[in-house]
C-alpha positions in Angstrom: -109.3 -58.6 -37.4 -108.1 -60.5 -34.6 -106.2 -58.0 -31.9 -102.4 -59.5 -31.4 -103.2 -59.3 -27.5 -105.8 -62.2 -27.6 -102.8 -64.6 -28.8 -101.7 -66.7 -25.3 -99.1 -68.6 -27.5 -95.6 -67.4 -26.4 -93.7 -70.4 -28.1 -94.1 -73.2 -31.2 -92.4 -76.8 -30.8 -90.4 -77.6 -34.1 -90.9 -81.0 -33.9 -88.1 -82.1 -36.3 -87.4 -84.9 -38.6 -87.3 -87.7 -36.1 -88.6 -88.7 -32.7 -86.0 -91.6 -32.4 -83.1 -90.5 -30.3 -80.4 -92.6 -32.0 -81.2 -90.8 -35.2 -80.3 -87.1 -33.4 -77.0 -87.1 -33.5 -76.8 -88.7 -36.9 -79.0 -85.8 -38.3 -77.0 -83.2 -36.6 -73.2 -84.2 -38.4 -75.2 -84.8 -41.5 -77.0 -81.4 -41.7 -74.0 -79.4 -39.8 -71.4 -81.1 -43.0 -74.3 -80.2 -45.9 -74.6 -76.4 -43.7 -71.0 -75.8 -44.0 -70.0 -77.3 -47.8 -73.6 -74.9 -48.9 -71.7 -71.9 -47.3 -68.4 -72.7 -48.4 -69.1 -73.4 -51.7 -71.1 -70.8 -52.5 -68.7 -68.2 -51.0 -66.1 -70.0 -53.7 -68.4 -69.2 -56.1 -69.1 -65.5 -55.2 -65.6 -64.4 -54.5 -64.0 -66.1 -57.9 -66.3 -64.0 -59.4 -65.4 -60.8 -57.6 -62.1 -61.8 -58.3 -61.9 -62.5 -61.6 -62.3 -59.4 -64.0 -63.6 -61.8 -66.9 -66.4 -62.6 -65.2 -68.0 -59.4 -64.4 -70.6 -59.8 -67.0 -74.6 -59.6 -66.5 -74.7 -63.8 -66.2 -72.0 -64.0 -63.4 -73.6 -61.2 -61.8 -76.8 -62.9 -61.4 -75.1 -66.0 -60.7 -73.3 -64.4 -57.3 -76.7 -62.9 -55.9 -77.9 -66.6 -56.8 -75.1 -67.8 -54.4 -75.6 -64.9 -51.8 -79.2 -65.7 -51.6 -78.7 -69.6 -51.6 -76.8 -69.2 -48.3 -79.1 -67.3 -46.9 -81.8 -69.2 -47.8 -79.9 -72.6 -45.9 -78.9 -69.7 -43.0 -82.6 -69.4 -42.2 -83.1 -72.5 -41.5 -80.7 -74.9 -40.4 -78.8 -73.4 -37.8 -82.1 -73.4 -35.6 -82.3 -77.2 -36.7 -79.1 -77.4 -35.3 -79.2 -75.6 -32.2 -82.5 -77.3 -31.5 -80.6 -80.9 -31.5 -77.9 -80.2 -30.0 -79.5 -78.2 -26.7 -82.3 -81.3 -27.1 -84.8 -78.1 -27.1 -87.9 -78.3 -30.2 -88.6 -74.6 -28.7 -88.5 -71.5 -31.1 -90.4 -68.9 -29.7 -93.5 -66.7 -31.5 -91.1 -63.9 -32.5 -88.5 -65.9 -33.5 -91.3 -67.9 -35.8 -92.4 -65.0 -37.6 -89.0 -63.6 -38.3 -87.9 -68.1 -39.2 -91.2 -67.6 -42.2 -90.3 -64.2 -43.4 -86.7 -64.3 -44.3 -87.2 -67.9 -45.7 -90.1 -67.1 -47.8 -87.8 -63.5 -48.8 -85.3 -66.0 -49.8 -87.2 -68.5 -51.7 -89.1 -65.8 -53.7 -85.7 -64.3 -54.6 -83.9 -67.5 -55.5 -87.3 -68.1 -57.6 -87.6 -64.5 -59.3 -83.5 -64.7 -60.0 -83.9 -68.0 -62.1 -86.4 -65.9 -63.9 -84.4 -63.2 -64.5 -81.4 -65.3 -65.5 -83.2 -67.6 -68.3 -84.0 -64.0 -69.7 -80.4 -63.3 -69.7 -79.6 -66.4 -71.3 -82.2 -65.7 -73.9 -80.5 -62.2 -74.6 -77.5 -63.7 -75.0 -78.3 -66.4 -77.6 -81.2 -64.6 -79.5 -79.9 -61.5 -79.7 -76.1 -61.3 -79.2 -75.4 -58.2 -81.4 -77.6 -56.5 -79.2 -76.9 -58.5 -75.7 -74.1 -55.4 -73.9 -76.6 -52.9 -74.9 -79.6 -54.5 -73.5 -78.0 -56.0 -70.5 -76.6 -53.1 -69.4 -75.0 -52.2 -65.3 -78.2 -50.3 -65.1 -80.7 -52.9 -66.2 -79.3 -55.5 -63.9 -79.2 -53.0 -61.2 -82.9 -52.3 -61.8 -83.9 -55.9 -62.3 -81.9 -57.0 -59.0 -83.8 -54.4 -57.6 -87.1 -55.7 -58.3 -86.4 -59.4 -57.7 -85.6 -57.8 -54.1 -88.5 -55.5 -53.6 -91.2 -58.5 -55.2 -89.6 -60.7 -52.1 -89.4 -58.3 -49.3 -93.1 -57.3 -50.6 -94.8 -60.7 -51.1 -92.9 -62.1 -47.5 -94.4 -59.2 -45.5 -97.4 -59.7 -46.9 -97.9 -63.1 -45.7 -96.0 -62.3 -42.8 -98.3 -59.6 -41.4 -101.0 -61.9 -42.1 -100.2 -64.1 -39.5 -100.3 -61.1 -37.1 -104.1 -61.6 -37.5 -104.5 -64.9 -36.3 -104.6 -66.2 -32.8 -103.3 -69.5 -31.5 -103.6 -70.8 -28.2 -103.6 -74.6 -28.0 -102.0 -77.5 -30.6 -98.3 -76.1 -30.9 -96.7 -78.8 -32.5 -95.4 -77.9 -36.0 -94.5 -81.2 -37.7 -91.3 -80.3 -39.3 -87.9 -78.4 -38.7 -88.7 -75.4 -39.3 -92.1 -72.7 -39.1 -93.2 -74.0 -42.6 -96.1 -71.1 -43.2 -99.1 -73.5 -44.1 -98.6 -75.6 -41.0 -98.4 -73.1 -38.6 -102.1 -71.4 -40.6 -103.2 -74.9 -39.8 -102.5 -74.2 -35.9 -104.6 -70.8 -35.8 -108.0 -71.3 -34.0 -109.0 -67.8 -35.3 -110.7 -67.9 -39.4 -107.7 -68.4 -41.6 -109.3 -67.9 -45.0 -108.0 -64.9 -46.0 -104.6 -66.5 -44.7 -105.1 -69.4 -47.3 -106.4 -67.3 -50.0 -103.1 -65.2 -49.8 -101.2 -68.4 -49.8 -102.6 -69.8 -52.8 -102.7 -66.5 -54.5 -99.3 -65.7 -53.9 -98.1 -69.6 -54.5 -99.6 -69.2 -58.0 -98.5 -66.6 -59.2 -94.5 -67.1 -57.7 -95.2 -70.8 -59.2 -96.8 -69.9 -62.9 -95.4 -66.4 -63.6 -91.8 -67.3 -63.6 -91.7 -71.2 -64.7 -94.0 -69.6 -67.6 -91.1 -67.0 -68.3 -88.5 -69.6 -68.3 -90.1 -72.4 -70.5 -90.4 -69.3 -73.0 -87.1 -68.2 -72.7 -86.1 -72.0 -73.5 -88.3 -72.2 -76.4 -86.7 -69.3 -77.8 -83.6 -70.0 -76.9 -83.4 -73.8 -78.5 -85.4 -72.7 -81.5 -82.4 -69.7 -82.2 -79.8 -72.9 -81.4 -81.1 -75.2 -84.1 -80.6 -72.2 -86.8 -76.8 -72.8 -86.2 -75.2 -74.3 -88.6 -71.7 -75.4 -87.2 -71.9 -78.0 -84.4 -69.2 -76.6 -82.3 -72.0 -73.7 -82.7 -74.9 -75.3 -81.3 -72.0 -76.8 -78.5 -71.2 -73.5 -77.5 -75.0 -72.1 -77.0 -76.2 -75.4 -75.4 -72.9 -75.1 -73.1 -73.8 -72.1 -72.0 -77.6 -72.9 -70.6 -76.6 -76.1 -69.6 -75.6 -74.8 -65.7 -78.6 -72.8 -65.5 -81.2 -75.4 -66.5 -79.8 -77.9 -64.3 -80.4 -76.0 -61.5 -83.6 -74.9 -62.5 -84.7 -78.5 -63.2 -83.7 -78.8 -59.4 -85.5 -76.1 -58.1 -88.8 -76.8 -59.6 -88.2 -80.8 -59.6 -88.0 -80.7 -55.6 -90.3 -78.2 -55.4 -93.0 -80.0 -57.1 -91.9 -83.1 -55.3 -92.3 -81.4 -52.3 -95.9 -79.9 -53.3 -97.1 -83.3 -54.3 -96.0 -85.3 -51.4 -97.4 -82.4 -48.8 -101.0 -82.9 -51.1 -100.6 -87.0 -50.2 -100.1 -86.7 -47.0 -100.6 -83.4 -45.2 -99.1 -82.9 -41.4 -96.8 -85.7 -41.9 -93.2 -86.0 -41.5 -93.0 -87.3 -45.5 -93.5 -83.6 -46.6 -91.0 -82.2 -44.0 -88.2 -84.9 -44.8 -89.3 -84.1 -49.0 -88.5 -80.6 -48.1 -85.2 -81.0 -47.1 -84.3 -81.6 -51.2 -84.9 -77.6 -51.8 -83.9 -76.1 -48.8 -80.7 -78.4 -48.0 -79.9 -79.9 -50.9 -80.6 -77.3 -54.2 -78.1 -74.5 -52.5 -75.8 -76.8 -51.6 -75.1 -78.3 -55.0 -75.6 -75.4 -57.2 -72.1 -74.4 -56.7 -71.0 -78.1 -58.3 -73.3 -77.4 -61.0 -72.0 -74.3 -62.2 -68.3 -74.6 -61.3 -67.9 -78.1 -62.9 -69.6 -77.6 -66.2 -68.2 -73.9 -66.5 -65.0 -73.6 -68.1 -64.2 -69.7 -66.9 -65.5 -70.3 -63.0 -63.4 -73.8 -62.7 -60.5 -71.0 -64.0 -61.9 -68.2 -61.6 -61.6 -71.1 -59.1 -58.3 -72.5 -59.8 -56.8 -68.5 -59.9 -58.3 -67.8 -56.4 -56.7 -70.7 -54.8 -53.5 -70.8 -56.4 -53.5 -67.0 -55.2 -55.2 -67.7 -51.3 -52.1 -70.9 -51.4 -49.4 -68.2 -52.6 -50.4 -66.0 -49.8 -50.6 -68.7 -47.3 -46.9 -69.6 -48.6 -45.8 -66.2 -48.1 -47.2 -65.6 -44.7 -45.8 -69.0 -43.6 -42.1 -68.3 -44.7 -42.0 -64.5 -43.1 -43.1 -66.4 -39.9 -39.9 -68.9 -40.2 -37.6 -66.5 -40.7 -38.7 -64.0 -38.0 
């Protein structure tokens, strides 16, 4: 193993989406707008459920740590994209790197694992609704949260500390915005196939395992729906995974997009712009997703501001007549 004092790299160049300077300031509104309705809107969503007794139920509950981990999926990322262009600096240093790859990789295993966990909800729900309150109990969530957290925190270090190992000394330039893991492998003078293996171990298995669980899920689930009779029946149960396999149509959808245009063209800017679709655009409109083809959230939603309003209201009039 190579020793950590043999690295001379102090610094990585992130060399963005575009070279041309007209485009910078462009990208900078247009990213900065996306940054702020991701955030917003999934803070909505997360506080009309806290707020909202009706909705503290094992779906809603997954949905908010959805949400939570959708922002900081976007946090890990963009900001720096952000900074970068508006300080005209590509520079993020080697610490700064490592830290950049393991919280996004935490957060994209999470959001990943949490799809998983909430087509299995959905499946509860629909196959076995006599039985759903006693399976999907506070304490089974709690456990299941649990391990969708310690599977990220555990595969993220992993292929975190790996790159501790490697040593990098000349060829800096990481073609993208931020310190995508394979790329910056690619950099590493030092052997990287232990590196690799991990990544396509740990790719497979993130990839497989859970799309495997979900398709299942769905099988199950629109078998159990065509055995209902009524229409307004079969309404109802399609209603209620419609949200959820939206999104998840979106997550893998960009994600394979991304996978196949990185395998066309590898160290070009067509796989760093394709990434942008799931790390920009997937958190951002999830929120729409759910809150506008959910009947209780658009409620949830239209409660919270009419209460936020009635505060402002009240605020405003004590101010005019002190």
């Amino acid at each position: 193993m190579e020793e950590r004092n043999q690295t001379c790299v102090t610094q990585f160049i992130l060399l963005g989406l575009s070279d041309e300077g007209g485009l910078q300031s462009l990208l900078f509104w247009v990213f900065l707008s996306m940054y702020l309705v991701t955030v917003t809107g999934n803070l909505l969503m997360i506080l009309a459920i806290i707020t909202d007794s009706r909705l503290h139920t094992p779906m809603y509950f997954f949905l908010s740590n959805l949400c939570f981990s959708d922002i900081c999926f976007t946090s890990t990322t963009v900001p720096k994209m952000l900074l970068n262009i508006q300080t005209q600096s590509k520079v993020i240093t080697y610490e700064g790197c490592l830290s950049q790859m393991y919280f996004f990789m935490l957060f994209g295993v999470l959001d990943n694992i949490l799809l998983t966990v909430m087509a299995y909800d959905r499946f509860v729900a629909i196959c076995q609704p006599l039985h759903y309150m006693v399976i999907m109990n506070p304490k089974f969530c709690g456990i299941l949260l649990l391990v969708c957290w310690l599977l990220g925190v555990f595969y993220s270090l992993l292929l975190d500390l790996l790159i501790l190992r490697l040593s990098f000394c000349t060829n800096l330039e990481i073609l993208h915005f931020f310190c995508e893991l394979k790329q910056v492998i690619q950099l590493a003078y030092s052997d990287t196939f232990l590196n690799d293996l991990a990544v396509y171990l740990v790719s497979g298995l993130l990839g497989v395992v859970p799309l495997t669980g979900i398709l299942f899920s769905y099988s199950r689930i629109v078998t159990s729906i065509l055995r209902i009779s009524s229409v307004r029946g079969k309404y109802k149960a399609f209603s209620t995974c419609g949200s959820h396999l939206s999104v998840v149509s979106l997550f893998y959808g960009t994600c394979l997009g991304v996978y196949l245009s990185s395998a066309a063209a590898q160290n070009s800017r067509a796989s760093a712009i394709a990434s942008v679709m799931y790390t920009v655009v997937t958190p951002m409109l999830n929120p729409f997703i759910y809150g506008l083809r959910n009947r209780d959230i658009k409620q949830a939603l239209g409660k919270l501001f009419s209460r936020e309003t009635l505060s402002a209201c009240r605020i405003l009039c004590f101010k005019i007549k002190t």
